[in-house]
FILOSE-815328 format. One line per 4 residues: number of its first residue (from 1); their letters; for each residue x negated, z, y of C-alpha. Coordinates in Angstrom, 3 decimals, always signed. Layout:
BEGIN
NUM> A> X:Z:Y ~ ...
% end
This chain:
BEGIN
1> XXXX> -139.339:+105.523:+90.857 ~ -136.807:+103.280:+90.105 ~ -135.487:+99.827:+91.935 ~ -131.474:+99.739:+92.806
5> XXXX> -129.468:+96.475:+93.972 ~ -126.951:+97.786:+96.695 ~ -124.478:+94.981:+97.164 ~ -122.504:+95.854:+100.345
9> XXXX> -125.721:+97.203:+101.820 ~ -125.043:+96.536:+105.142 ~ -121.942:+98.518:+104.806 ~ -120.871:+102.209:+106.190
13> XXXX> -121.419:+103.403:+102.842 ~ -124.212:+101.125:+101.595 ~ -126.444:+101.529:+104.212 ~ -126.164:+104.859:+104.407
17> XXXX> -127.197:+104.574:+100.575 ~ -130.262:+102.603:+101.158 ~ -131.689:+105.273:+103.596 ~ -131.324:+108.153:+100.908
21> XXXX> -132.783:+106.204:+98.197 ~ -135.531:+104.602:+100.003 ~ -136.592:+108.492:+101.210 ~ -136.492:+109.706:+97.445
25> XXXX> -139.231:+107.009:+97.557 ~ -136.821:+104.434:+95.500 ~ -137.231:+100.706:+96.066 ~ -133.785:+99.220:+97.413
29> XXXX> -132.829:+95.678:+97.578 ~ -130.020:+94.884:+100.289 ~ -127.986:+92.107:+98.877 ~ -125.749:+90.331:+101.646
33> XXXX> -124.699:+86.448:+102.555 ~ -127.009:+87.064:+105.777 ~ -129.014:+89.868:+107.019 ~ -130.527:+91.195:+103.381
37> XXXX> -133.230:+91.599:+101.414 ~ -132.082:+88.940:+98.991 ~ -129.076:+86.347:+99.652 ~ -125.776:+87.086:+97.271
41> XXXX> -122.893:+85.975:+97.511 ~ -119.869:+86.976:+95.433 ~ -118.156:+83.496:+95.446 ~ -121.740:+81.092:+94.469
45> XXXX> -122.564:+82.890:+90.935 ~ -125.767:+80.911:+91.347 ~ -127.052:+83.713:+93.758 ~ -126.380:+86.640:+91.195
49> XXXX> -129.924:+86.285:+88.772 ~ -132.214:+85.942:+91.692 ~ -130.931:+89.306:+93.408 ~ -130.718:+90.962:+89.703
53> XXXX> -134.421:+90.116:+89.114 ~ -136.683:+93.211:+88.432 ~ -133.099:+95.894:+89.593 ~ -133.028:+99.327:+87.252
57> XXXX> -129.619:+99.919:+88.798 ~ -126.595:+98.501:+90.792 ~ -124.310:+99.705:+93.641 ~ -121.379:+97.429:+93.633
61> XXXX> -118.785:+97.241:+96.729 ~ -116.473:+94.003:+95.882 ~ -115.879:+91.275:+98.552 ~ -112.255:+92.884:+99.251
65> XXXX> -108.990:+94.054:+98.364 ~ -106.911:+91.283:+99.048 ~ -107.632:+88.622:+95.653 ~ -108.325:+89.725:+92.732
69> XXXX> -112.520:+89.105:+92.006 ~ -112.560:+90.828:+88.562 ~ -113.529:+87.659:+87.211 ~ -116.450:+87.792:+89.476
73> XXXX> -117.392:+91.126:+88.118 ~ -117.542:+90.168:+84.701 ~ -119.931:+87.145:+85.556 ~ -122.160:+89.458:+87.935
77> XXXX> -122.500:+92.444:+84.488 ~ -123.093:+89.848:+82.148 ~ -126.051:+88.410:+84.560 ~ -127.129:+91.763:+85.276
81> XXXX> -127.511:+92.711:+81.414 ~ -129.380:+89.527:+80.991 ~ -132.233:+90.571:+83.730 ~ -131.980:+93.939:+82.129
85> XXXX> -130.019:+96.011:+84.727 ~ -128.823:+99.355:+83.153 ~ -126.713:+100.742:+85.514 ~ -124.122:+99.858:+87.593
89> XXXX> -121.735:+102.226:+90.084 ~ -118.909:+100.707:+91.357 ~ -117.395:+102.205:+94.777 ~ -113.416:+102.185:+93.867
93> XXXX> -110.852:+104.424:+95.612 ~ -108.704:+107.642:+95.005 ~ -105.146:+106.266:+94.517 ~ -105.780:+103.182:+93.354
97> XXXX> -103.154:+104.081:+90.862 ~ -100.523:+103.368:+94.148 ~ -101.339:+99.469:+93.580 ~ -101.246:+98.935:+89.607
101> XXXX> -102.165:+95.654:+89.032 ~ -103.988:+95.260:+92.250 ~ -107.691:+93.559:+93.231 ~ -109.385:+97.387:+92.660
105> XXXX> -107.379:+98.482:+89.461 ~ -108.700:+94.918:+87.662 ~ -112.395:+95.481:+89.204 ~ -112.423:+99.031:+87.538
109> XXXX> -111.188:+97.672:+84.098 ~ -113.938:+94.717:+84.502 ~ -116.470:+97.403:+84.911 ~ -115.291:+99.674:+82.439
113> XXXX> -114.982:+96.406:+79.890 ~ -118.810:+95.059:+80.731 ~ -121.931:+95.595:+78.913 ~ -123.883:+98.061:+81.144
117> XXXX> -123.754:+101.756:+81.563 ~ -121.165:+102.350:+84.345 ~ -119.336:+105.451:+87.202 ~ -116.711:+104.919:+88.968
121> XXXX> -116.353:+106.356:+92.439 ~ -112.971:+107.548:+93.829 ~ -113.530:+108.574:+97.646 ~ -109.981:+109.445:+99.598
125> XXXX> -110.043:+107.732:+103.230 ~ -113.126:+108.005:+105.392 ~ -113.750:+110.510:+108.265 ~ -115.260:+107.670:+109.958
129> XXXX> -112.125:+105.465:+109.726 ~ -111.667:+107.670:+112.682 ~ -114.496:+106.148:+114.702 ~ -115.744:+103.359:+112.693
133> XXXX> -112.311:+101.219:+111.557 ~ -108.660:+101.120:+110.833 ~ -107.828:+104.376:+113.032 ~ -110.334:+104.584:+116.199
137> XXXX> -108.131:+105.478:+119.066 ~ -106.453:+102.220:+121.052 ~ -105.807:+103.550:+124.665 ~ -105.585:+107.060:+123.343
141> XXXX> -103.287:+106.742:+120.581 ~ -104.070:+106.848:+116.815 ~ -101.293:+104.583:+114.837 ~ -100.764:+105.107:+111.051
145> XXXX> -97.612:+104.885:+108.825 ~ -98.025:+108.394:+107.626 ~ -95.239:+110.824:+108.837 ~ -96.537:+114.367:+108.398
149> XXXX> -98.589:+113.487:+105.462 ~ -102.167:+115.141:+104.645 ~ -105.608:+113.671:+103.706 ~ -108.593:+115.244:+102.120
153> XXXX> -110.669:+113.023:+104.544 ~ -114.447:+112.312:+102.997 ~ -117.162:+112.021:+105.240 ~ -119.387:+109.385:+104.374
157> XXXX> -122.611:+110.931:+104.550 ~ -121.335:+113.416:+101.681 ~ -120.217:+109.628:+99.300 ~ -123.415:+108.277:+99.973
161> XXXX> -125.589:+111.122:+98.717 ~ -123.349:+111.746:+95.631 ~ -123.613:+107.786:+94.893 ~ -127.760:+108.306:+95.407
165> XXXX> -127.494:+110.886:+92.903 ~ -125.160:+109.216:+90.069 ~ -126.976:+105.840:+90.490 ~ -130.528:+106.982:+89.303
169> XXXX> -128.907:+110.012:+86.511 ~ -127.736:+108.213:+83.439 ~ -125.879:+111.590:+83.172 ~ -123.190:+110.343:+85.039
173> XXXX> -122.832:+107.323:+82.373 ~ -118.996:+106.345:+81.753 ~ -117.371:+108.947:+84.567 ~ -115.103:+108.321:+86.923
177> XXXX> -115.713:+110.620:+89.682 ~ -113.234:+111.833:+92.385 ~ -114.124:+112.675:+95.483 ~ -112.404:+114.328:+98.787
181> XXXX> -113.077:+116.603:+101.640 ~ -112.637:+120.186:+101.082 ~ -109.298:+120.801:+102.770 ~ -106.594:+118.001:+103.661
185> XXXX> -105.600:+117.634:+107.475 ~ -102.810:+115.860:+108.537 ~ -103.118:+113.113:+111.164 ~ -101.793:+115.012:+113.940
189> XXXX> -104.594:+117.873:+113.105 ~ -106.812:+114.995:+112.945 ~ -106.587:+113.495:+116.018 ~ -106.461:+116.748:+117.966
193> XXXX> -110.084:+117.726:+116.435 ~ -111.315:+114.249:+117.432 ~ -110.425:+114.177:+120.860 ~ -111.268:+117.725:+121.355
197> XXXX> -115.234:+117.238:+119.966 ~ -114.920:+113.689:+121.867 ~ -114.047:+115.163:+125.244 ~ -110.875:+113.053:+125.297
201> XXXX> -106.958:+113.062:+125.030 ~ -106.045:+111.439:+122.042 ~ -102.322:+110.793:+120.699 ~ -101.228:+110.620:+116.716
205> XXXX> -98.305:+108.180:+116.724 ~ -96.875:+108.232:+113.232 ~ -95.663:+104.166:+113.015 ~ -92.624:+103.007:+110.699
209> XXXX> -94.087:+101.326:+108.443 ~ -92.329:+98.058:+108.716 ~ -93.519:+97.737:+112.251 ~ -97.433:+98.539:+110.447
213> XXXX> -96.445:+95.198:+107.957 ~ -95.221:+93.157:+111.027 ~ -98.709:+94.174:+113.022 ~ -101.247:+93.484:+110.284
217> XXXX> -99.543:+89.675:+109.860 ~ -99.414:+89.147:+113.340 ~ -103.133:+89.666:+112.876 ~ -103.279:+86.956:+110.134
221> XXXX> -104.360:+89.777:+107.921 ~ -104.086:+88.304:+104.217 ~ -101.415:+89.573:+102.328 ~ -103.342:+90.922:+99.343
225> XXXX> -104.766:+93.147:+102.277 ~ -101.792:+94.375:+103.491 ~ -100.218:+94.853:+100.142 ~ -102.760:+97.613:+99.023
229> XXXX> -103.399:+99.236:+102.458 ~ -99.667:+100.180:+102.669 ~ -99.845:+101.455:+99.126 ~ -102.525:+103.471:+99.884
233> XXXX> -101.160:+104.782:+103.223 ~ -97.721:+105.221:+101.507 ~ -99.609:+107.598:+99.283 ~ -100.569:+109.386:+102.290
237> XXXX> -97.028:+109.473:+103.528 ~ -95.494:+110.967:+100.489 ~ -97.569:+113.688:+100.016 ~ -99.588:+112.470:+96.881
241> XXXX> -102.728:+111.876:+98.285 ~ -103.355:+115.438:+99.638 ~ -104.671:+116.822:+96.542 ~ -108.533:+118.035:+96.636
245> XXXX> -111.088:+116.604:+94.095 ~ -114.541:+118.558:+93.442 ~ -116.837:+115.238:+93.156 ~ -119.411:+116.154:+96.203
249> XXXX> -119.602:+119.854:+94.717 ~ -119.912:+118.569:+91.288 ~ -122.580:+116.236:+91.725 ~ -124.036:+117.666:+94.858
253> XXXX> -123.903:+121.693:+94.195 ~ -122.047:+122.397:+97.702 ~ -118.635:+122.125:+99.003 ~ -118.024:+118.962:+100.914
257> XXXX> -117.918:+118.655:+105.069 ~ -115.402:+119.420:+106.557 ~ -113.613:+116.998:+109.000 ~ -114.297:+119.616:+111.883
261> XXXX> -117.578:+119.450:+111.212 ~ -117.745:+115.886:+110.728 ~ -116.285:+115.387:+114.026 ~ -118.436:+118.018:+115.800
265> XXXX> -121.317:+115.698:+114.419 ~ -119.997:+111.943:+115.218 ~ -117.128:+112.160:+117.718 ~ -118.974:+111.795:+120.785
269> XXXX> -119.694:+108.335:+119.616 ~ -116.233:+107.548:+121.004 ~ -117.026:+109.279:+124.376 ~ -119.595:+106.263:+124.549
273> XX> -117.648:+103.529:+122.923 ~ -113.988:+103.767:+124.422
% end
């Protein structure tokens, strides 16, 4: 077995990782600022080497949307190379092409520019946005700047098995890999199935999206941030991120979850949390 670096390990979709891989009988390494296996950080280059050290393979989530850290990237693939790391998957985004120029595209051209074997992975938004960030329920009511727009939400449990299986197969060298739920639900359908597997009453309020700006500053929220979470969401809003991509069935051999099912499975956790 083989010995993978998961930077962003303590993460929805990195920790999920490390369980899979450690079960395959893998060894994982948890880099993280606190809480890890190993200390990394993304801003003291100093901290890359030690936490490359003896890795076969690395799962990269960046330090953020909101600056661009391709720079960053470069350094942490050249140190990689040099403690003979071979692989390295980078978790992107489907419609990152709604923010050219932005902190994601550069990451992805880093990676695809640097010396080791590299995928790319494309997931649409999270199922688990819905109980786990940017739209659990505040006093019943679901805000988004989406109008009647659709998502192919992923569950996360589906990315993190495909990303097991395309970090240790060298098959999956130089791919960019798409990857969505298998039917796209729009927000209102969305919350309705949530609230209904939850045992609640929960409200879609579609939000202008000036007033989504206004709320996001008023949270100091940088502006990098906001800048490429209203593209994305304005994707979602004009239709163009509804499209279905076959990445869990390509990699994995069966068709993706389905957000029903993924709420069947994980809603009640907002029965106990709200």
């Amino acid at each position: 077995m083989n010995s993978y670096l998961i930077i962003g390990g303590t993460g929805k979709v990195g920790g999920r990782l490390a369980q899979i891989l450690r079960t395959a009988g893998n060894t994982v390494r948890i880099a993280s600022r606190t809480g890890g296996d190993v200390r990394f950080d993304w801003r003291d280059t100093a901290t890359y080497r030690p936490a490359l050290a003896g890795i076969d393979g690395i799962f990269v989530v960046g330090p953020g949307s909101a600056t661009d850290w391709s720079g960053l990237l470069t350094e942490l693939l050249q140190a990689a190379e040099a403690e003979g790391v071979q692989r390295a998957v980078f978790l992107s985004a489907r419609g990152v092409e709604f923010l050219p120029g932005g902190a994601v595209a550069l990451a992805e051209e880093a990676l695809r520019a640097g010396p080791l074997d590299w995928t790319i992975l494309r997931p649409t938004h999270f199922a688990q946005n819905f109980t786990e960030a940017m739209f659990v329920p505040v006093d019943g009511e679901v805000h988004a700047p989406v109008a009647d727009g659709a998502e192919p939400f992923i569950d996360i449990e589906d990315l993190a098995e495909v990303a097991a299986a395309v970090l240790v197969d060298p098959g999956y060298a130089r791919d960019t890999i798409d990857i969505s739920g298998p039917s796209a639900v729009g927000f209102d359908q969305a919350v309705s199935v949530l609230g209904r597997h939850a045992g609640r009453s929960f409200t879609f309020v579609d939000e202008h999206p000036t007033r989504h700006e206004e709320r996001l500053r008023e949270a100091n929220t940088p502006e990098g941030y906001i800048a490429w979470r209203m593209a994305m969401l304005g994707g979602i809003r004009r239709g163009e991120d509804a499209y279905l991509s076959d990445g869990v069935e390509r990699v994995l051999g069966r068709p993706a979850t389905s957000f029903s099912d993924w709420a069947r499975r994980e809603a009640a956790s907002l029965t106990e949390s709200l």
